[in-house]
MARKOLPA-876407 format. One record per residue: residue in three letters; x, y, z of N, C-alpha, C, O in turn; residue number from 1; chain. Coordinates in steps of 0.1 Angstrom, whole numbers, always signed. Example, Ala and Ser with C-alpha at 12.3 -4.5 7.8 and 13.67 -1.06 7.14 Angstrom:
<kolses>
ALA | +132 | -57 | +78 | +123 | -45 | +78 | +132 | -33 | +78 | +142 | -33 | +85 | 1 | A
SER | +128 | -22 | +71 | +137 | -11 | +71 | +129 | +0 | +79 | +134 | +11 | +80 | 2 | A
</kolses>
This chain:
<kolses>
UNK | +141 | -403 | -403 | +132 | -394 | -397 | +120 | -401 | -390 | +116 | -398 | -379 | 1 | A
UNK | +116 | -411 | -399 | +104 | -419 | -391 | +116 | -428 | -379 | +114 | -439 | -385 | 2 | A
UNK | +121 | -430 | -374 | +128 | -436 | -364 | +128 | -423 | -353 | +123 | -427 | -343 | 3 | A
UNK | +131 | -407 | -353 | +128 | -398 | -350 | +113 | -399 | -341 | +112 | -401 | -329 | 4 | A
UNK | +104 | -398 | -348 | +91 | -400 | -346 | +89 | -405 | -335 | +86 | -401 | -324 | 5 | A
UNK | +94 | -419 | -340 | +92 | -430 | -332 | +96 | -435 | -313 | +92 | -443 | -305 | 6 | A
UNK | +103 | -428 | -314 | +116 | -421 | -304 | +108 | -410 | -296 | +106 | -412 | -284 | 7 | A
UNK | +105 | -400 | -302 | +99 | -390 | -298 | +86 | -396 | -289 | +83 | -395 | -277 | 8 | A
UNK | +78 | -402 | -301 | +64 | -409 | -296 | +69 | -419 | -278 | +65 | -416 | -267 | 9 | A
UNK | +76 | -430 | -282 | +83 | -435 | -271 | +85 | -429 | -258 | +81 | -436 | -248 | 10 | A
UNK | +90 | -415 | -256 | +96 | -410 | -248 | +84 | -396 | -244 | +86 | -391 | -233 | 11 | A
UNK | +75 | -393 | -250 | +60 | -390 | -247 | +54 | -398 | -241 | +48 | -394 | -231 | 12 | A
UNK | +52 | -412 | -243 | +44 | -421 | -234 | +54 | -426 | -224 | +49 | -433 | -216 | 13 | A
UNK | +69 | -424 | -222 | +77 | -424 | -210 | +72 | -410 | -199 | +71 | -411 | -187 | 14 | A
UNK | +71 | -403 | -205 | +69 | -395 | -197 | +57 | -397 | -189 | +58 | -399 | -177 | 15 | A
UNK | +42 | -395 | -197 | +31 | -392 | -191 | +30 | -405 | -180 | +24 | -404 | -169 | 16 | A
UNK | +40 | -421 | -188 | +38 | -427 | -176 | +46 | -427 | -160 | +43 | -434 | -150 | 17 | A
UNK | +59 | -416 | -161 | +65 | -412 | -152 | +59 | -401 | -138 | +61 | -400 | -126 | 18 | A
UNK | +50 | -392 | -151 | +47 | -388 | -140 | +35 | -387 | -133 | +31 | -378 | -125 | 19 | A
UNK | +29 | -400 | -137 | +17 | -404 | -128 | +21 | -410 | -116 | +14 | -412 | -105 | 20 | A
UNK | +34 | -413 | -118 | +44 | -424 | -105 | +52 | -409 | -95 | +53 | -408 | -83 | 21 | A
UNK | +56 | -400 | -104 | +63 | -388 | -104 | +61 | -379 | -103 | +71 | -373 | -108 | 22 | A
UNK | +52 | -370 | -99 | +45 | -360 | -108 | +57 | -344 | -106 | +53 | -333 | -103 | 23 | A
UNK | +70 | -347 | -108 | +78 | -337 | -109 | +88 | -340 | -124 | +97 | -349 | -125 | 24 | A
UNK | +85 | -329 | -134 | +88 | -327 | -144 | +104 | -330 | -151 | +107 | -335 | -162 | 25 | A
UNK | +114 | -324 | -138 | +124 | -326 | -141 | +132 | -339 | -137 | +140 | -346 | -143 | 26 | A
UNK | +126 | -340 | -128 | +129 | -359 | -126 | +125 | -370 | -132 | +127 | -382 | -130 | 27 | A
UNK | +119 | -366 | -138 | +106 | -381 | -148 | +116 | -378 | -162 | +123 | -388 | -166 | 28 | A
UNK | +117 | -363 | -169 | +126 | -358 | -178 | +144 | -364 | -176 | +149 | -373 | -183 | 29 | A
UNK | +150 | -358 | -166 | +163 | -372 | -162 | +162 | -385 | -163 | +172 | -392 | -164 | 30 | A
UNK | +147 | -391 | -161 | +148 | -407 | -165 | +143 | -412 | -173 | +143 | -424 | -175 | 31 | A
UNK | +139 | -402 | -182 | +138 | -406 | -199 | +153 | -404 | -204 | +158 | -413 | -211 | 32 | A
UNK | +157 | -399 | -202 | +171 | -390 | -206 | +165 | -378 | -220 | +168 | -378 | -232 | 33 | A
UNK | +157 | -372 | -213 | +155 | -357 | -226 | +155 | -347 | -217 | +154 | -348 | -205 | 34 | A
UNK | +157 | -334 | -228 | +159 | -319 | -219 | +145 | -314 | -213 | +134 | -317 | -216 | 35 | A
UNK | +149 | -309 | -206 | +137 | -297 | -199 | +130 | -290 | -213 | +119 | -290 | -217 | 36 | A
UNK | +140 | -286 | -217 | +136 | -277 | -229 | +127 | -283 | -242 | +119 | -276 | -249 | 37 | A
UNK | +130 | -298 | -245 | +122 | -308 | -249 | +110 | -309 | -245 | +102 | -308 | -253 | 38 | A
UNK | +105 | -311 | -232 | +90 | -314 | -227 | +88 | -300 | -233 | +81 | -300 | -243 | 39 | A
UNK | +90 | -291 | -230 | +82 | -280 | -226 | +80 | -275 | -241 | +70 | -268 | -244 | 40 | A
UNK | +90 | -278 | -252 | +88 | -278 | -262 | +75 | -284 | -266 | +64 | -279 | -269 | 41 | A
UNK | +79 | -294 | -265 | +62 | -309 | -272 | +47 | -301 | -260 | +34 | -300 | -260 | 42 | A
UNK | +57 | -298 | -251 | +37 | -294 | -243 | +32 | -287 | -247 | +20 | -288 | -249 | 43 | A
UNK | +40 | -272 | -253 | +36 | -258 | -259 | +31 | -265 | -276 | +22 | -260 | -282 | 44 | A
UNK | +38 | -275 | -282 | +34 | -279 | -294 | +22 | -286 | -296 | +12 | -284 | -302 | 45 | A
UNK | +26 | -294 | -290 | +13 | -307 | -290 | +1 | -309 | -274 | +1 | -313 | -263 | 46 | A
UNK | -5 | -304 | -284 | -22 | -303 | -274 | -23 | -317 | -265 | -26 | -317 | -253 | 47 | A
UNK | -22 | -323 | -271 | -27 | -340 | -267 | -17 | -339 | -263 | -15 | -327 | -265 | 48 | A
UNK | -5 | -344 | -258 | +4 | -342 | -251 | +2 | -333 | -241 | +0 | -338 | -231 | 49 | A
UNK | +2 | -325 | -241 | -3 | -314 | -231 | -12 | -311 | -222 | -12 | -303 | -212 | 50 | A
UNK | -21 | -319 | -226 | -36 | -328 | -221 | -31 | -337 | -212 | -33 | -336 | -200 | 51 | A
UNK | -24 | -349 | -219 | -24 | -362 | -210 | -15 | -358 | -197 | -17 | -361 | -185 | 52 | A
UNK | +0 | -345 | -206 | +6 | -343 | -190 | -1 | -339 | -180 | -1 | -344 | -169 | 53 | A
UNK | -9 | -326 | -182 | -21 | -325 | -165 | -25 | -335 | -165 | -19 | -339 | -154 | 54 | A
UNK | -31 | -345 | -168 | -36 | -355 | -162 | -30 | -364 | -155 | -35 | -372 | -147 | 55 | A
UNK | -18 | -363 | -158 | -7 | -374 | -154 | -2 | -371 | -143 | +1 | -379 | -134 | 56 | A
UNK | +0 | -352 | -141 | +9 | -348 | -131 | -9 | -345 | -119 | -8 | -342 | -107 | 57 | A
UNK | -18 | -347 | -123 | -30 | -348 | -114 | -31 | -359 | -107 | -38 | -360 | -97 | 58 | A
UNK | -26 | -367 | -111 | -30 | -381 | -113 | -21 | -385 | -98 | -24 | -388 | -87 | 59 | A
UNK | -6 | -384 | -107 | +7 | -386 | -95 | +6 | -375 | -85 | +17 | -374 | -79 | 60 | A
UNK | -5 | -364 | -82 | -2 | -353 | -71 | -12 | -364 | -61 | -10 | -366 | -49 | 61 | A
UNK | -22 | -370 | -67 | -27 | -375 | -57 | -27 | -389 | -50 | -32 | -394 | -40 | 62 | A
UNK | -17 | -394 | -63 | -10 | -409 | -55 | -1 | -403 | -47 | -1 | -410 | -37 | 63 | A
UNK | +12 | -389 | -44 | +19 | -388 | -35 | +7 | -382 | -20 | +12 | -383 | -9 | 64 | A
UNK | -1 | -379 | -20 | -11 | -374 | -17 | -14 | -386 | -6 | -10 | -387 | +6 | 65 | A
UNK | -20 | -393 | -12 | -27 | -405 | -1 | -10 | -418 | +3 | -9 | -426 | +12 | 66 | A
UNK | +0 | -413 | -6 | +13 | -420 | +2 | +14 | -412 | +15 | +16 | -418 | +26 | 67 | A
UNK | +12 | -397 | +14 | +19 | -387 | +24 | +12 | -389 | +40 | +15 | -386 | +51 | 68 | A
UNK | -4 | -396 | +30 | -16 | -396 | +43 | -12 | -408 | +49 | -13 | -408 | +61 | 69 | A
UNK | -8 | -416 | +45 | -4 | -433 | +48 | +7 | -427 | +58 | +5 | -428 | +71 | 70 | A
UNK | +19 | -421 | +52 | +27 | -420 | +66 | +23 | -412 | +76 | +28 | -414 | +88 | 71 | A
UNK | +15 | -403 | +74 | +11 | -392 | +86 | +3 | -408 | +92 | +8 | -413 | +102 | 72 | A
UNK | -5 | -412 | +88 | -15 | -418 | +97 | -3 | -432 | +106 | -7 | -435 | +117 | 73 | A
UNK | +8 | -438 | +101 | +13 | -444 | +106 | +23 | -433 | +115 | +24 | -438 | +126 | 74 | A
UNK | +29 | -422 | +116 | +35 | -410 | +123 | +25 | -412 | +138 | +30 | -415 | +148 | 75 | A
UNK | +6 | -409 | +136 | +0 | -412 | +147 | +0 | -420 | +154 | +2 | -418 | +166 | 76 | A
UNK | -4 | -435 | +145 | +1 | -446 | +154 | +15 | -447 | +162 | +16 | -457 | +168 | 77 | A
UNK | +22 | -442 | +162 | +34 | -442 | +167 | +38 | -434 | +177 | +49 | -433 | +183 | 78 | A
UNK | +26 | -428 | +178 | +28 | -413 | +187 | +34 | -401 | +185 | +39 | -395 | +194 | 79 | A
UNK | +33 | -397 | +172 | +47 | -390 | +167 | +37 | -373 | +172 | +27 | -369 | +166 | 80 | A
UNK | +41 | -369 | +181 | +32 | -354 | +180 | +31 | -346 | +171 | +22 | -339 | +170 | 81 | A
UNK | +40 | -347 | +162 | +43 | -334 | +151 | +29 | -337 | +144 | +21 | -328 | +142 | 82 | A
UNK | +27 | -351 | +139 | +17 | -358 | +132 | +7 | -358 | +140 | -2 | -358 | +132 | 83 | A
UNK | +2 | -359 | +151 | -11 | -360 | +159 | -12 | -340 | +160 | -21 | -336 | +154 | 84 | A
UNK | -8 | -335 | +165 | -6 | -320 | +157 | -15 | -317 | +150 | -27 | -313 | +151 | 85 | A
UNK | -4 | -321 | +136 | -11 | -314 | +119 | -26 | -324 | +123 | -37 | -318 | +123 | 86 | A
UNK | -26 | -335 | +124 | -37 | -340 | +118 | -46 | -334 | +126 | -57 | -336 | +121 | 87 | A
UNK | -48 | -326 | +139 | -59 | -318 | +143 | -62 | -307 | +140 | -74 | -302 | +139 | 88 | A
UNK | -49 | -304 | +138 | -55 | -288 | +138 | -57 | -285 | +116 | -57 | -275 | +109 | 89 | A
UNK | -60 | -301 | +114 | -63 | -296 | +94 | -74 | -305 | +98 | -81 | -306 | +88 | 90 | A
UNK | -79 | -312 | +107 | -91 | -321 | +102 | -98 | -320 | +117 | -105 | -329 | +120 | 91 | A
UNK | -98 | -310 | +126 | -107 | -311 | +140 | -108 | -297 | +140 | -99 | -290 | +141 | 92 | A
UNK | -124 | -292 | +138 | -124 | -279 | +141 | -123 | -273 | +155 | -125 | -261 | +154 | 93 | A
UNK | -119 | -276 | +168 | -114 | -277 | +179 | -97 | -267 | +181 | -94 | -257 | +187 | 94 | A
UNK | -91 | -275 | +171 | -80 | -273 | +173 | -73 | -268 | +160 | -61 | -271 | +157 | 95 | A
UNK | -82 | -260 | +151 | -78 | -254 | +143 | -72 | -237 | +147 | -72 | -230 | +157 | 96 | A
UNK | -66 | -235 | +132 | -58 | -218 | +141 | -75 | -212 | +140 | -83 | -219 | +134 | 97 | A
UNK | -77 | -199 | +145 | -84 | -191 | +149 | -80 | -180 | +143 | -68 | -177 | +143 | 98 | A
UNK | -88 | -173 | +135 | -91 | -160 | +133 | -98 | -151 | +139 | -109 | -150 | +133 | 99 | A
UNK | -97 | -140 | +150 | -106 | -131 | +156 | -111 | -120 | +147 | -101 | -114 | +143 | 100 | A
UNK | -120 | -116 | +144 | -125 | -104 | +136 | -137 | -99 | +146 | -146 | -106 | +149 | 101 | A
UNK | -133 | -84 | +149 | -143 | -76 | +154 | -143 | -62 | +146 | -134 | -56 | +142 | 102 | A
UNK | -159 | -58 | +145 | -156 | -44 | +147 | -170 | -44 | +143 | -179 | -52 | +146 | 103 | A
UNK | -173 | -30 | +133 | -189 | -23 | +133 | -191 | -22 | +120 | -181 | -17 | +114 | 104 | A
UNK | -202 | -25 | +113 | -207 | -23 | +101 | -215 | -8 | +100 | -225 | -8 | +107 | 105 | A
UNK | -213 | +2 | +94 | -226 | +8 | +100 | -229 | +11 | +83 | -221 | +10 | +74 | 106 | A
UNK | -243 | +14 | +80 | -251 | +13 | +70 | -259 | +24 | +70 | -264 | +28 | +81 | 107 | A
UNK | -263 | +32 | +55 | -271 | +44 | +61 | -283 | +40 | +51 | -282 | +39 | +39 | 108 | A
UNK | -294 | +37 | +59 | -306 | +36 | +55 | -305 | +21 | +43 | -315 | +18 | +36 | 109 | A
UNK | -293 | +12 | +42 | -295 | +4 | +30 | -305 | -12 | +35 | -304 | -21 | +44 | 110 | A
UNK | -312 | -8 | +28 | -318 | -23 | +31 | -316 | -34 | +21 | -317 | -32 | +9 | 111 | A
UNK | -314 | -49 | +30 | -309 | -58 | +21 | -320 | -63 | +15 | -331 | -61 | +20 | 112 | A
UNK | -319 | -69 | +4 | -334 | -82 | +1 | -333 | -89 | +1 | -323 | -93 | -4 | 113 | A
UNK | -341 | -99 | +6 | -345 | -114 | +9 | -330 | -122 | +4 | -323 | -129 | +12 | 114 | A
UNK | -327 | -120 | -7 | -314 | -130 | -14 | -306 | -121 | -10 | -308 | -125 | +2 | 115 | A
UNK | -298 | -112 | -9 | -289 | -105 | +3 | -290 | -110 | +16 | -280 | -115 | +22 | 116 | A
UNK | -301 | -109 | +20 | -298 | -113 | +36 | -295 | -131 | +37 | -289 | -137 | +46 | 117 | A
UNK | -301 | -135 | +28 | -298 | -149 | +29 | -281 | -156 | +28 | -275 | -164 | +35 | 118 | A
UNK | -279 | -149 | +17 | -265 | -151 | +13 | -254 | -142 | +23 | -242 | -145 | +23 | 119 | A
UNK | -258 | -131 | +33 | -250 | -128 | +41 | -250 | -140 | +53 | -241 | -147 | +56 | 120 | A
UNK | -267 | -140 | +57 | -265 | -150 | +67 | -257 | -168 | +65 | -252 | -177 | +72 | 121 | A
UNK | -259 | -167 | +54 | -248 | -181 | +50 | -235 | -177 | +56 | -231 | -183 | +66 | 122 | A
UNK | -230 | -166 | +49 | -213 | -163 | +46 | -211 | -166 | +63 | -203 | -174 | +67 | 123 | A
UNK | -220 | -157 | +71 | -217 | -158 | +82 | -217 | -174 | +92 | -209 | -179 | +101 | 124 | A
UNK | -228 | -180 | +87 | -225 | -195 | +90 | -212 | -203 | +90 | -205 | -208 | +99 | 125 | A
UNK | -210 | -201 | +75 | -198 | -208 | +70 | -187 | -201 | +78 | -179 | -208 | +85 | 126 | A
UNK | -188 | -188 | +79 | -173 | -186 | +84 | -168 | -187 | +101 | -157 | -184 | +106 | 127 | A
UNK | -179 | -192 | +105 | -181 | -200 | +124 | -182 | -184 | +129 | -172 | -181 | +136 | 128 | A
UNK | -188 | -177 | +128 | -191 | -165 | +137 | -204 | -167 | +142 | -214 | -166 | +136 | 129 | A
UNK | -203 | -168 | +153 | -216 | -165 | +158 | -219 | -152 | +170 | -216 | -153 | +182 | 130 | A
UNK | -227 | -142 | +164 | -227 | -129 | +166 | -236 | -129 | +181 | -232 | -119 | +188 | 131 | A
UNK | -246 | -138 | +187 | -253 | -139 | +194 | -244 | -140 | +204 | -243 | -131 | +212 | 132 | A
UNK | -237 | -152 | +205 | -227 | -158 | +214 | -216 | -148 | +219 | -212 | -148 | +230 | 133 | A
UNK | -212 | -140 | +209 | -203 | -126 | +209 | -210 | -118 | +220 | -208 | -118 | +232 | 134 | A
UNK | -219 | -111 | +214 | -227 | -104 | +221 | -233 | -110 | +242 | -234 | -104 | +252 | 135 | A
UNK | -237 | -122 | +239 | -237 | -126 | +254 | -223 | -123 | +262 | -225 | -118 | +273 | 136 | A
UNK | -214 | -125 | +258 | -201 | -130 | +261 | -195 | -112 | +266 | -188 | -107 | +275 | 137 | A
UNK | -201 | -106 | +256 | -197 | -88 | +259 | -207 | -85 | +274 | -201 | -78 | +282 | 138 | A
UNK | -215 | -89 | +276 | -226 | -85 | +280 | -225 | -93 | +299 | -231 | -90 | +309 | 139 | A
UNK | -219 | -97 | +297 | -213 | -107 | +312 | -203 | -103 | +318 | -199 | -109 | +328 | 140 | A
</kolses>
C-alpha cells in the first residue's frame, strides 16, 4: 500500500512537471502512463494537487505562448505575410478590424452626474469613437 502512495505521489509530481513543458492534459497523462480518469480523479480529490495543476498548465500556456511569439516574430523576418498580417492587425491600431456603430440615443429629461458623465466619457474614449470627428465628417 505504501509503495501505492509512493507511485501515486511520483506520478503527481510527473505530471505537474509535464505540464509546465505541456500544458495539455492528455498528453502529459500518456507519458506518465495513467488514465484520464486518474488525474481527474486526484484533481477533484486532492486540493493541492489541483492547485499546483493550474499553475502548471498556467505556467506551460505561457511558455507555448512566447514559443508561438518566437516563431511568429521569425515568420516576419522571413517575410512570411500571413505573420506580418496577424502581427498588425493584433498589435497596430491602424490595421486592426473595425467596428462601425451608429445611431441615436434619445433620453427624456435624464440627467447624468458628474461620475456618470465621467465614466460614459471614458467608455467612449476607450472604445476609439470620436463623436466630434463623426459629426464633422456628416457635415461636409
Amino acid at each position: 500500500m505504501k509503495e501505492d502512495k509512493n507511485v501515486k505521489k511520483k506520478n503527481k509530481e510527473l505530471i505537474i512537471e509535464g505540464l509546465k513543458k505541456t500544458p495539455i492534459i492528455q498528453l502529459v497523462c500518456e507519458k506518465v502512463g495513467i488514465a484520464r480518469s486518474s488525474f481527474y480523479r486526484w484533481h477533484k480529490k486532492d486540493k493541492k494537487f489541483s492547485e499546483e495543476v493550474d499553475k502548471a498548465i498556467i505556467e506551460g500556456n505561457h511558455m507555448i505562448n512566447d514559443m508561438a511569439e518566437s516563431q511568429l516574430l521569425s515568420a516576419i523576418k522571413d517575410r512570411n505575410m500571413t505573420g506580418i498580417i496577424f502581427w498588425l492587425k493584433n498589435h497596430h491600431r491602424a490595421y486592426a478590424d473595425k467596428l462601425r456603430l451608429s445611431g441615436k440615443i434619445k433620453t427624456e429629461n435624464e440627467k447624468l452626474n458628474p461620475e456618470q458623465e465621467e465614466t460614459l466619457r471614458r467608455a467612449i474614449e476607450l472604445a476609439g469613437i470620436d463623436h466630434k470627428k463623426e459629426r464633422e465628417e456628416k457635415d461636409e
